[in-house]
N, C-alpha and C positions, 0 to 999 in steps of 0.2 A: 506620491506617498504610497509604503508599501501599508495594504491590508492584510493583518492576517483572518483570515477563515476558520472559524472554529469546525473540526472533526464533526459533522449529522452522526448518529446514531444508524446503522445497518437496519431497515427496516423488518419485520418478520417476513420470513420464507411464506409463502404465497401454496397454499395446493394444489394440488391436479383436481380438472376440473369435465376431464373424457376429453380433450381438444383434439386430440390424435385417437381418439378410439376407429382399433381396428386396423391402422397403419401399419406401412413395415417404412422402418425409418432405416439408412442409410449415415455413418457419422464419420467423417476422418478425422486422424489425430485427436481420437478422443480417450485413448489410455491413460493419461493425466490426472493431476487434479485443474484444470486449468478451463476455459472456455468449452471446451468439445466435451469432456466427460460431466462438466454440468448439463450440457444439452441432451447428452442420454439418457440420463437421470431425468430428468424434466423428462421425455417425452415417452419413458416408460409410466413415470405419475400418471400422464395424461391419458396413458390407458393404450400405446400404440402394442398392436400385435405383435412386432417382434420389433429390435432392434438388433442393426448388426454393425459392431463396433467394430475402427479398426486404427492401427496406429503403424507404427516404424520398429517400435520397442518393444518386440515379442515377451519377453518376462512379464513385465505392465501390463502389456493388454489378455497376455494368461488371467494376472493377478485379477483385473477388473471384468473379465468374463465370472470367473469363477466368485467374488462380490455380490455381482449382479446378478447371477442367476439365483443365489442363495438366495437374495432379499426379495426378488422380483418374480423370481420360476426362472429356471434353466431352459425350458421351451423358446421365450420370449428373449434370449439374450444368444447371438453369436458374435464371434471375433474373428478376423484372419488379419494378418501383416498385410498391409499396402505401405509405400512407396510412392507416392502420386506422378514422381517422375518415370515411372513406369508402365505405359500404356497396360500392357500385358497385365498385372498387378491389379490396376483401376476396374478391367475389367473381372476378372477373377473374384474381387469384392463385390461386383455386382450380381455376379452368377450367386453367392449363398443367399443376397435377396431374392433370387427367383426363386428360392427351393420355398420361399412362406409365400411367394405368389407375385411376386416381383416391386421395385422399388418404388412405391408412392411418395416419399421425401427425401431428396439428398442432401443433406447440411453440410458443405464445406469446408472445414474448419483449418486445414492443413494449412500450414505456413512459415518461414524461416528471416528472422530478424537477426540482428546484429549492429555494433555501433561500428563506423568507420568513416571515416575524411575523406571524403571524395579524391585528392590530389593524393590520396594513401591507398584509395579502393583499386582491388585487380579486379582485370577482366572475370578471373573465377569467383572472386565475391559478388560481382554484380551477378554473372550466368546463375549461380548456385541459387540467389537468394529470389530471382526472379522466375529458376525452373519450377521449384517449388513452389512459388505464393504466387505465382500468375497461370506459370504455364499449364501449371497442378489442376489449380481450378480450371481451366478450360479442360483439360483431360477428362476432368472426371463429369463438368458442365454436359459436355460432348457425350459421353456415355450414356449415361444416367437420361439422357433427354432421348436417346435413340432407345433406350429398353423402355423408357415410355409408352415411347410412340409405340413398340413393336408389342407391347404387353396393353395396349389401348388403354392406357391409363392417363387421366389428368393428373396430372403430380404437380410436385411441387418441389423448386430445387432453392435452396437458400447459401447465400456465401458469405463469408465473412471476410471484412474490408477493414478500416482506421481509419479514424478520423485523419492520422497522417498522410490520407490520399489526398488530401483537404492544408492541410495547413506545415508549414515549414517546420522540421527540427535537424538541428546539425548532427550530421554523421548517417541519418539515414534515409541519403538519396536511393538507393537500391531498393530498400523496402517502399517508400513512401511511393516511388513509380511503380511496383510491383502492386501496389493498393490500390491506384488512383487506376491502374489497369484492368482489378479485380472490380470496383465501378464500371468501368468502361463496358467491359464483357455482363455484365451484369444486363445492363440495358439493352445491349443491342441481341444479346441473347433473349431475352424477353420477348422480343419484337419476334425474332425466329421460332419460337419456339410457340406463341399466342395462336396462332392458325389451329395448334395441337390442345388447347388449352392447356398448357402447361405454363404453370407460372413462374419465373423469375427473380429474387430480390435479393438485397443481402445488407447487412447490417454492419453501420462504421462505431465501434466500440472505442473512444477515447482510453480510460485507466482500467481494467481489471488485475485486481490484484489477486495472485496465483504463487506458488512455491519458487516454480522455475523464474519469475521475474523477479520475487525476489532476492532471487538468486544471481542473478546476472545482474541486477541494478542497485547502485549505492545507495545508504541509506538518505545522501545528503539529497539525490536526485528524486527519490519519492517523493521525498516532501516538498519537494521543488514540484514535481507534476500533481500532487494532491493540491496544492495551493492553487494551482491553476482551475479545479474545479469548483464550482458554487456550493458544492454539499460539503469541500475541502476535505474528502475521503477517495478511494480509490472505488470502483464498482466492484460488487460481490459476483464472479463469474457467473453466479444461477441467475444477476438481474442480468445478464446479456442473455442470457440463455433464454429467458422468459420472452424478450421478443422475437427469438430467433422461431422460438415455438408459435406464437401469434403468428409470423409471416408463415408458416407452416399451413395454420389450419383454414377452420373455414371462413375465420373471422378474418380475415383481411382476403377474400375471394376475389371483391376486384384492384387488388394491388398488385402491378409487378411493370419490372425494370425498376425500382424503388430500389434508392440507399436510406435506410431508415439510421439516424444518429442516436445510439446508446449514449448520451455521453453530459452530463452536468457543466459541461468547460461554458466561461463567460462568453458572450459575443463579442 
């Protein structure tokens, strides 16, 4: 028998509470309105020293520099175009965190979905969708953990995964093994990286609902994945954001190689 779930209520926006005070946070693909540009947001509340945004889509991430710095101080907010497929690029984003004294947080966000039939998927949908949401995050994993080390800094790197690294949906095998990779590396990066105290984690985010998804996804299929949920709403990308910030600070200190589940979906 089908249930339907009635729509929770979107809870109140939660405040900054100093949890980054004093950081320089690192963000990809966070010129949006989507998962990344809440997490900036969030962790300039949180009082971090600088933030340095960066995205794919020079216009946007102009736009959201110039936003952010308005509402935040222009000090505390840089931008530069990365390309995560870009070694060259990854690191270049990490040289303007060394100008505020080098990267204490890198948040991962960058990543490339799409629907497709596996007996229908090319070779280039799978490379594409895999350079960026796996290989991306080890590039930038890679980086971010050697300016660490070289800047003797404990940091902390955070990535974002799906709960589709976890659970079947038709059409996206490319991504769903591009996630279940960004786990992988998640862990065993942890391990490598623990001798340096540097921590590790990354967060599988079930539904957030953002511009760009509703934009690619029908209206009949949201509410097809909203039903799936217990709260029977989509997440508000600030509540992903909100733990991606907790695995940041100090409150979760001995946590890492952790995929933490943002995600209301039934068992």
């Amino acid at each position: 028998m089908t249930v339907h779930r009635p729509e929770q209520p979107t809870p109140d926006y939660v405040p900054g509470h100093d949890l980054l005070a004093g950081q320089v946070v690192v963000v990809t693909a966070a010129a949006g309105a989507g998962i990344g540009a809440a997490v900036v947001r969030r962790a300039l509340e949180e009082g971090a020293k600088a933030v340095v945004v960066s995205d794919t889509h020079a216009r946007r991430l102009a736009e959201a520099e110039r936003s952010l710095g308005e509402e935040f101080g222009a000090d505390r907010v840089r931008s530069l175009t990365c390309d995560v497929t870009d070694e060259a690029q990854v690191s270049a984003l990490l040289d303007v965190a060394d100008e505020f004294g080098g990267v204490d947080i890198m948040i991962n966000n960058a990543g490339l979905g799409g629907e497709v039939n596996i007996l229908e998927m090319s070779d280039e949908q799978w490379s594409r969708v895999l350079d960026i949401t796996l290989t991306g995050t080890f590039r930038c994993v890679r980086a971010a953990g050697k300016r660490m080390v070289q800047n003797d800094k404990r940091g902390v790197i955070v990535n974002n995964a799906s709960v589709i690294g976890w659970r079947a949906q038709e059409g996206q095998a490319h991504y769903a093994a591009a996630k279940a990779g960004v786990m992988a590396l998640t862990r065993c990066a942890a391990l490598d990286m623990a001798p340096h105290g540097i921590r590790v984690n990354a967060v599988s985010p079930s539904l957030a609902m953002h511009p760009f998804l509703a934009k690619v996804t029908s209206d009949d299929l949201l509410a097809e994945l909203k039903q799936r949920e217990a709260f029977g709403r989509a997440a508000e990308p600030w509540e992903v954001a909100n733990v991606m910030v907790f695995l940041a600070s100090g409150y979760s200190s001995y946590l890492t190689g952790e995929v933490v589940s943002v995600s209301s979906q039934r068992a």
